[in-house]
TIVEX-512785 format. One record per residue (C-alpha): residue in three letters; x, y, z. Coordinates in nm, 4 decimals, always signed. Example, Ala and Ser with C-alpha at 12.3 -4.5 7.8 and 13.67 -1.06 7.14 Angstrom:
BEGIN
res->ALA; px->+1.2300; py->-0.4500; pz->+0.7800
res->SER; px->+1.3670; py->-0.1060; pz->+0.7140
//
This chain:
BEGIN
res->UNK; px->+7.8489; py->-3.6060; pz->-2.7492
res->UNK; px->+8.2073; py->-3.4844; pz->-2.6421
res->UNK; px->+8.3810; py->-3.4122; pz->-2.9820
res->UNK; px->+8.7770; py->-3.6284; pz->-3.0034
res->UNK; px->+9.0110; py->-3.3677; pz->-3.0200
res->UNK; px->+9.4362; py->-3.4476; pz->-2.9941
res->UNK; px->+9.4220; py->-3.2402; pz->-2.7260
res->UNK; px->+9.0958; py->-3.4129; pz->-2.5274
res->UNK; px->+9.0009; py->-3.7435; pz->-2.6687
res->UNK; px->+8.6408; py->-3.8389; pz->-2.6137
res->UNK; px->+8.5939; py->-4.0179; pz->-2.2815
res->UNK; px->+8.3210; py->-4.2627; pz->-2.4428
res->UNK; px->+8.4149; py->-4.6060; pz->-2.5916
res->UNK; px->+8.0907; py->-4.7476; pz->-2.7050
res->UNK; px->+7.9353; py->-5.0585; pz->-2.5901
res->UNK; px->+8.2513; py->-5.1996; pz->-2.4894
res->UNK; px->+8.4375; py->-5.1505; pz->-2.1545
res->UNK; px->+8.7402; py->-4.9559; pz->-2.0860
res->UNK; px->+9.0867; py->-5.1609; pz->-2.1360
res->UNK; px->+9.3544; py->-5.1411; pz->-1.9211
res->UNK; px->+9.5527; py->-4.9579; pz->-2.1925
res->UNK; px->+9.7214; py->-4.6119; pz->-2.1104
res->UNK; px->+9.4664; py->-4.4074; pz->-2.3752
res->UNK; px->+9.1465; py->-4.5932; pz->-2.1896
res->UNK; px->+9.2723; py->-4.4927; pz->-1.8449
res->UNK; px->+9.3428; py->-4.1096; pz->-1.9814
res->UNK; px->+8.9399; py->-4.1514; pz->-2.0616
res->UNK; px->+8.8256; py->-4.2853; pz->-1.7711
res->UNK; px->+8.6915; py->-4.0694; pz->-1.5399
res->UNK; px->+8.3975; py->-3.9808; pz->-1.2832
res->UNK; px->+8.3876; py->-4.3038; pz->-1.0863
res->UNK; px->+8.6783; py->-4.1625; pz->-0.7912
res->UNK; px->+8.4583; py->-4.2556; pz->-0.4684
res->UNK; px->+8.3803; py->-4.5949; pz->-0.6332
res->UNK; px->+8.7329; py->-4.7068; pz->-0.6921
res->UNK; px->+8.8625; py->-4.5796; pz->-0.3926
res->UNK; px->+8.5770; py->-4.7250; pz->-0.1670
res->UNK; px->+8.7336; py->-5.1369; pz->-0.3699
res->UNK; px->+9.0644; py->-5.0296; pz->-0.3250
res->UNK; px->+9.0422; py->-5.0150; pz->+0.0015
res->UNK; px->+8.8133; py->-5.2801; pz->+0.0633
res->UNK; px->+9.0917; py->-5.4661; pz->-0.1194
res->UNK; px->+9.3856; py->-5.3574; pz->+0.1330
res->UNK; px->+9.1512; py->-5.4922; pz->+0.4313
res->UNK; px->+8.9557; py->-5.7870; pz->+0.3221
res->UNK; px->+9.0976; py->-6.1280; pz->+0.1747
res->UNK; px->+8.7794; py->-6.1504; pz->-0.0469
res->UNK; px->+8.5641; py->-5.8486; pz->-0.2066
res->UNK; px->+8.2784; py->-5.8931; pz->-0.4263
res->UNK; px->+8.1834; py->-5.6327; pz->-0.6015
res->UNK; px->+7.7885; py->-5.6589; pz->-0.7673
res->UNK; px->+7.5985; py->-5.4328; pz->-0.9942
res->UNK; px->+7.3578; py->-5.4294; pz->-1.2614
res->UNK; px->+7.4856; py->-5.5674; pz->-1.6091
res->UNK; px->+7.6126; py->-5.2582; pz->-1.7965
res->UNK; px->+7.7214; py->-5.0332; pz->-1.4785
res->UNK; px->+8.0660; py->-5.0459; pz->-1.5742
res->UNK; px->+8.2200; py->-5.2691; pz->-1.3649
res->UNK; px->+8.4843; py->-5.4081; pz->-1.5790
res->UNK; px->+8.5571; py->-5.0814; pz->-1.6755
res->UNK; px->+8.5963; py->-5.0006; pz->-1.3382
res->UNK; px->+8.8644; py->-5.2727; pz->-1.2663
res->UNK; px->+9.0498; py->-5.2604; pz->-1.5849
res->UNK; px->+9.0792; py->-4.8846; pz->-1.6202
res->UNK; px->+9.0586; py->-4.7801; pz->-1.2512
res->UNK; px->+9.1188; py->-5.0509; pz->-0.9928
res->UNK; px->+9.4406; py->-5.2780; pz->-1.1649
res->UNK; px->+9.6394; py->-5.0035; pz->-1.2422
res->UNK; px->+9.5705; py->-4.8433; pz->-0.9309
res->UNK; px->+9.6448; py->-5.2099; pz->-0.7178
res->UNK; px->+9.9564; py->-5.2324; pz->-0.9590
res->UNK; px->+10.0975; py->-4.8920; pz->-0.8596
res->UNK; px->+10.0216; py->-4.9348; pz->-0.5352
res->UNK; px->+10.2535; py->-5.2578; pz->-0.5746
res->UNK; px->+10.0386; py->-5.5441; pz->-0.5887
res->UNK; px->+10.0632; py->-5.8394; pz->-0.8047
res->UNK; px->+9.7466; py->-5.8246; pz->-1.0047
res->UNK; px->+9.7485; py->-6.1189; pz->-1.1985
res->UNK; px->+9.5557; py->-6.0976; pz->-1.5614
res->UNK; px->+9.1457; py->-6.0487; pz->-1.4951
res->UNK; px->+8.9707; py->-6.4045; pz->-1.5270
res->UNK; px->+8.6499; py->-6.5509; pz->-1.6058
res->UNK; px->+8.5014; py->-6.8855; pz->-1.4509
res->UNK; px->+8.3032; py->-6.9506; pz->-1.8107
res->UNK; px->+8.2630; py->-6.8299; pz->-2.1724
res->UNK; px->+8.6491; py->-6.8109; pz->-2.2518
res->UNK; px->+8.6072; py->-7.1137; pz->-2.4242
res->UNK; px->+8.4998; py->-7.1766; pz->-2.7905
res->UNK; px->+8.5958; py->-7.5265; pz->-2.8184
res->UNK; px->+8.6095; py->-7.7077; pz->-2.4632
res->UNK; px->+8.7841; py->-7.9957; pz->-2.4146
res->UNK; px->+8.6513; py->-8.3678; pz->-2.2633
res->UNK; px->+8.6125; py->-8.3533; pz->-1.9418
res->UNK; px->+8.5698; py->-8.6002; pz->-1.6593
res->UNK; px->+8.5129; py->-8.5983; pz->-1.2811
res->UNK; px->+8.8138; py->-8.4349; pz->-1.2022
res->UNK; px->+8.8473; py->-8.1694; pz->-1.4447
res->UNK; px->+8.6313; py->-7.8266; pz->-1.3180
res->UNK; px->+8.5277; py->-7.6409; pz->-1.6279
res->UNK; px->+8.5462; py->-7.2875; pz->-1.4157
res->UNK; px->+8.8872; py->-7.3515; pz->-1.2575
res->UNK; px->+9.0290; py->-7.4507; pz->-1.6106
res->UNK; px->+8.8694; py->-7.0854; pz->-1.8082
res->UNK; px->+8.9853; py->-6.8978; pz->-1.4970
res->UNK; px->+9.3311; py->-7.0550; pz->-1.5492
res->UNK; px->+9.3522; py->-6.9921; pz->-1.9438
res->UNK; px->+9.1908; py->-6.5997; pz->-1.8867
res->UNK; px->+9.5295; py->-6.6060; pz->-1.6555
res->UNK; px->+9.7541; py->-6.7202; pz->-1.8654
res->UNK; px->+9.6129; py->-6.7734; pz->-2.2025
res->UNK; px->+9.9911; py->-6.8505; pz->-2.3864
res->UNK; px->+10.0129; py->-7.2026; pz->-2.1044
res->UNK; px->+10.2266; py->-7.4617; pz->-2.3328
res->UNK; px->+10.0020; py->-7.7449; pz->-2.2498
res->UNK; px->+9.6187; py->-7.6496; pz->-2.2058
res->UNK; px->+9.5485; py->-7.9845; pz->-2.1067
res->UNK; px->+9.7585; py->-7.9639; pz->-1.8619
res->UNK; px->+9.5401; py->-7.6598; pz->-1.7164
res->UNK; px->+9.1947; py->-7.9631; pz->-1.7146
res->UNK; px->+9.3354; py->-8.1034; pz->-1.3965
res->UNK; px->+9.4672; py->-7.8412; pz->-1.1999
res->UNK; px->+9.3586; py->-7.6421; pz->-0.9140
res->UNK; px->+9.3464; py->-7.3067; pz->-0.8950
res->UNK; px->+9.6028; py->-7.3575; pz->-0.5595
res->UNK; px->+9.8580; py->-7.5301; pz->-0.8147
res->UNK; px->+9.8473; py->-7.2808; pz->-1.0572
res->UNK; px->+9.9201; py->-6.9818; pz->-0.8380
res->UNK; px->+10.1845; py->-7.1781; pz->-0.6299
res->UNK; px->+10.4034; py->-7.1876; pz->-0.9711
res->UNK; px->+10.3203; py->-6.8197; pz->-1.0582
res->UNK; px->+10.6129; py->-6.6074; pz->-0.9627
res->UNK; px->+10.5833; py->-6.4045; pz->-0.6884
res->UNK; px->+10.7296; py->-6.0583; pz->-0.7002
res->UNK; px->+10.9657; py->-5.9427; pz->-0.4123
res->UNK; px->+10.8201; py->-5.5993; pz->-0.2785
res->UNK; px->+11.1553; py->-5.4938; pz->-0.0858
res->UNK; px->+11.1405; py->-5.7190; pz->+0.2039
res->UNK; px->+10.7996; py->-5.8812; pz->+0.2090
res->UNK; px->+10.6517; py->-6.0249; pz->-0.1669
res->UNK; px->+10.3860; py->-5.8042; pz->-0.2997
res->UNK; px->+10.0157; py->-5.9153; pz->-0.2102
res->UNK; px->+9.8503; py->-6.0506; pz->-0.4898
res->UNK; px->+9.5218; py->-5.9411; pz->-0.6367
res->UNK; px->+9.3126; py->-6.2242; pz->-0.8569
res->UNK; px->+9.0119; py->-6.0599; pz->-1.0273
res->UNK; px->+8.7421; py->-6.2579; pz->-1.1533
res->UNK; px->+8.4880; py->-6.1014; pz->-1.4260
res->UNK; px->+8.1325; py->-6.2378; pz->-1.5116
res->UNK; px->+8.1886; py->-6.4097; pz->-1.1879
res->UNK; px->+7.8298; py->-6.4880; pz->-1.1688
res->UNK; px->+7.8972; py->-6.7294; pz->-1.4288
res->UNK; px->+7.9844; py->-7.0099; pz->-1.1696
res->UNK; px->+7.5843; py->-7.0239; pz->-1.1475
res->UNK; px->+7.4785; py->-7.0663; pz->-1.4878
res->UNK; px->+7.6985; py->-7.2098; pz->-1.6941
res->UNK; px->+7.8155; py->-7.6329; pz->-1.6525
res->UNK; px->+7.5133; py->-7.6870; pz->-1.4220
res->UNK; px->+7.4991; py->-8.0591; pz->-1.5401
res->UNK; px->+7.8383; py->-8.0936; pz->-1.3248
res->UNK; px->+7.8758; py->-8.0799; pz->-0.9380
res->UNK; px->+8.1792; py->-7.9315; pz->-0.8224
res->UNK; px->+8.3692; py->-7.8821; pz->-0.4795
res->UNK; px->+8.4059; py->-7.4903; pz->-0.4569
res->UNK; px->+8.6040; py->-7.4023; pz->-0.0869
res->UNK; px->+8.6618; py->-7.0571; pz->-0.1788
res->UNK; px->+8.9016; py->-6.9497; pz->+0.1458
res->UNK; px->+9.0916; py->-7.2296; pz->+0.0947
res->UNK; px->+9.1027; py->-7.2224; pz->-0.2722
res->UNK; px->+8.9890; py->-7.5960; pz->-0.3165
res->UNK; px->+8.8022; py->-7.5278; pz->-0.6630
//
C-alpha cells in the first residue's frame, strides 16, 4: 500500500470509483492508452460503447479520465446518467411513461422543478431545452454518458418499451 503523504496522496480510493473531483483526477493514473483509445472513438463515432467486466474501472475511467478530458477538449458533457437504480421511490407509471428515459433524465439533472414532469418526456425533449454552449462559431458537440447501461436489460422487464437509439425515440 502507497502511504498518503501532502506531497503524494495515495492513488487508491477503496471500493468506490474515482469522482470527477480535481483530488480524484490528481490520483488517477495508469489507464493513458485506454482513455485515449474512447476519446477518440468519441471524436469519430456518434455512438461508443464501452464494455468490461464489473469492477474494471470503468466509471472511474469516465469520471476521472474521459469527462474532464471531453470537457477540455470543449465538449458539452452533460452529467453521467443511469437508465435504472437512481430511483428509491418511483413514481406510477403508465404506457407512456419509460422508467429508463425518466432515471436517465433525473441522473441529468437531478434539481428538475417538476419530476413528474420528467415521466413523460423523451430523452429528444429533454436535450432540445438543454442549453447548448457556443464553441466560437459552431456549438460544442455534446457528449451523453450513460453508466450501468446494461441496466436497460434487467431492470422494468414487465414493461415493453420503444428504444430507437440513433434517433433518440426512447
Amino acid at each position: 500500500m502507497v502511504p498518503d503523504s501532502p506531497l503524494m496522496p495515495s492513488p487508491y480510493v477503496g471500493t468506490r470509483p474515482f469522482d470527477q473531483t480535481d483530488e480524484d483526477q490528481s490520483r488517477f493514473f495508469g489507464r493513458e492508452t485506454e482513455l485515449d483509445e474512447i476519446v477518440s472513438l468519441i471524436y469519430s463515432q456518434p455512438i461508443v460503447l464501452v464494455y468490461a467486466q464489473s469492477g474494471a474501472g470503468k466509471t472511474s475511467l469516465f469520471n476521472a479520465g474521459v469527462v474532464p478530458k471531453l470537457t477540455e477538449a470543449g465538449f458539452q458533457v452533460l452529467p453521467v446518467a443511469r437508465v435504472g437504480g437512481a430511483l428509491h421511490d418511483p413514481p406510477e407509471c403508465d404506457e407512456s411513461c419509460n422508467m429508463y428515459v425518466y432515471n436517465a433524465l433525473l441522473a441529468m439533472h437531478p434539481h428538475h422543478a417538476a419530476p413528474s414532469e420528467l415521466r413523460q418526456m423523451r430523452l429528444a425533449d429533454f436535450l432540445s431545452g438543454w442549453p447548448r454552449l457556443n464553441d466560437g462559431p459552431r456549438r460544442a458537440a455534446r457528449v451523453i454518458a450513460f453508466d450501468q447501461f446494461e441496466e436497460i436489460f434487467t431492470l422494468y422487464s414487465e414493461q415493453s418499451y420503444d428504444l430507437e437509439f440513433r434517433g433518440f425515440r426512447w
